[in-house]
C-alpha positions, 0 to 999 in steps of 0.5 A: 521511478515512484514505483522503485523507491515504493519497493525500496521502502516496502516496509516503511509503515508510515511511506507505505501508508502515504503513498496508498493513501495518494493511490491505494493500487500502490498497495501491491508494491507493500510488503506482504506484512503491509498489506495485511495492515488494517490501517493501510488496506483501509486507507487504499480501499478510499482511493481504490476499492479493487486494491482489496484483492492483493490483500492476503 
């Protein structure tokens, strides 16, 4: 399942930057440092707008 290899590589940076890109809801999977990234909380936000909210 997508949603157990995104946890496996919760803090892959360049994964977890592809994968939020593709479905920015996938942010909620990310690390808790992932999700207060710039760069990844921007590219979620192009594909989802409401994945803002698991941001820290």
């Amino acid at each position: 399942m997508e949603i157990e290899e995104i946890q496996k590589n919760a803090d892959n940076k360049e994964y977890i930057l592809q994968k939020v890109a593709e479905q920015g809801k996938l942010l909620e999977f990310a690390s808790p440092n992932l999700q207060d990234d710039e760069e990844i909380v921007r590219n979620s936000n192009k594909t989802r707008w409401r994945s803002i909210r698991v941001c820290k």
